[in-house]
N, C-alpha and C positions, 0 to 999 in steps of 0.2 A: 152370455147373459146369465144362465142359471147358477152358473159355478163363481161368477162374480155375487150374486144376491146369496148365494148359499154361505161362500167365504164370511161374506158379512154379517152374517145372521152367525153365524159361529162365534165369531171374533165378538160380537156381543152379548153374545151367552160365557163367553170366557169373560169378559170384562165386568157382566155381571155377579158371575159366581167366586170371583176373585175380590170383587167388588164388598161383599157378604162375608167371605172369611175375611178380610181386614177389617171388617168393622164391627166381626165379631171379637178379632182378638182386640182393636180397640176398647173396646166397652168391657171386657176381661179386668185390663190392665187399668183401665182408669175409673172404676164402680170406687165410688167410695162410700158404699155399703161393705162393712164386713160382716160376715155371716155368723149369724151367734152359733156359738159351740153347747153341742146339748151336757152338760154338765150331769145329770142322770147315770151315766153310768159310771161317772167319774167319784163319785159323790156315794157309793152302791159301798167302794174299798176304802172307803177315808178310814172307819173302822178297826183297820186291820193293821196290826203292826207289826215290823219287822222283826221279829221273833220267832212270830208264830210256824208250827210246820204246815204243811199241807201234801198231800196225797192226790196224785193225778192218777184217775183210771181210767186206761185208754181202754175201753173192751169196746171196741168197732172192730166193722169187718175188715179184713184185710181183703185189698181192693183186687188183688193178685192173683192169690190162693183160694178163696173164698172161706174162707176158715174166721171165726171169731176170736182177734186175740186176747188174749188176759193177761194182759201187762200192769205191775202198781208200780208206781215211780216216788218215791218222796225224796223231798228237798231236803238236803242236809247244809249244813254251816259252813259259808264258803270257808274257803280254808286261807291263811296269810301267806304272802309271799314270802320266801324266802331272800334277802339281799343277795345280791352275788357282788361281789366285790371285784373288779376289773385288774387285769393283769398287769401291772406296773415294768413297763419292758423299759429293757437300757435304750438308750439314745445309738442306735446303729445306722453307722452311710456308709455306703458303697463306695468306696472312692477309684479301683479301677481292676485292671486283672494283668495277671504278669503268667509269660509262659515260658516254658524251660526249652530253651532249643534240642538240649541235648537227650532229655525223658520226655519231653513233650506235656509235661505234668501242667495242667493248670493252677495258679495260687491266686489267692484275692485278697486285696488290700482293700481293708476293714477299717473302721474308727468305731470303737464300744467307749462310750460315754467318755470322749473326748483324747481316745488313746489309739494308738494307730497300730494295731495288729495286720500281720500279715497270716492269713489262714490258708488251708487244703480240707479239700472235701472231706466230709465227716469227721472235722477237726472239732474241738470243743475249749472256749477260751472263755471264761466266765461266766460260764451256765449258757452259753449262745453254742451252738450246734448249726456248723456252716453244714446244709443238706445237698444243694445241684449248685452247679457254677453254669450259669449262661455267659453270653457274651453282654447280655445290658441288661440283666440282673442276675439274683442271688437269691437262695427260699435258703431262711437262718428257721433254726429252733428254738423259743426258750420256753421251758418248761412246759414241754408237750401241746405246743402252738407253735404253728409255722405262719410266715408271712413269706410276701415274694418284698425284696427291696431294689430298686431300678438307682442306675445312673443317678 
């Protein structure tokens, strides 16, 4: 009898307080009051224009050390980016790999911009620099950039 009235007494304080946080986040989500924004401090920098410098003095304590730091920092003029201009690489596909029974030498057949070379390791055929030969891909070089190229 007690652990039955106890259960139930739980189970309704669960149902209660569950009860309460969903009806808080109801009333959350569906206020259609929106809260005015205090514009005061926003309104303090209209003033001030991008130009201007300014000088931040951090002399707080150092929370660490206990020591007072003296640090100035001022803003300087962001600086422009520079372009960088993207490496325009030839059109290279892997088309497959040929092995010499008699050296054992691996070679790879290559196509650089629609021409079918057959290369060896550290071979160099139009500024393309074959680096490793795997069996289902190839790392080429050009112009001091490598890529791995697959099947």
């Amino acid at each position: 009898m007690k652990s039955k009235r106890a259960v139930f007494i739980l189970l309704l304080l669960v149902i209660i307080i569950w009860g309460l946080i969903a009806y808080r986040i109801y009333s959350t989500i569906k206020s259609d009051e929106i809260s005015p924004i205090k514009n005061d401090f926003v309104n303090n920098f209209e003033s001030v224009s991008p130009n201007e410098d300014f000088k931040l003095v951090a002399n707080y304590r150092d929370p660490f050390l206990g020591k007072l730091m003296d640090v100035n920092v001022t803003r300087s003029k962001a600086k422009v980016p520079v372009a960088i201009i993207p490496l325009q690489w030839p059109e290279i596909k892997y088309k497959g790999i040929i092995k010499n029974q008699q050296s054992s030498k691996l070679l790879v057949m290559v196509s650089i911009n629609g021409k079918e070379k057959i290369m060896k390791a550290d071979q160099t055929i139009d500024q393309v620099t074959l680096s490793k030969i795997y069996r289902d891909s190839i790392i080429v070089i050009f112009k001091n950039e490598k890529r791995t190229l697959g099947k």
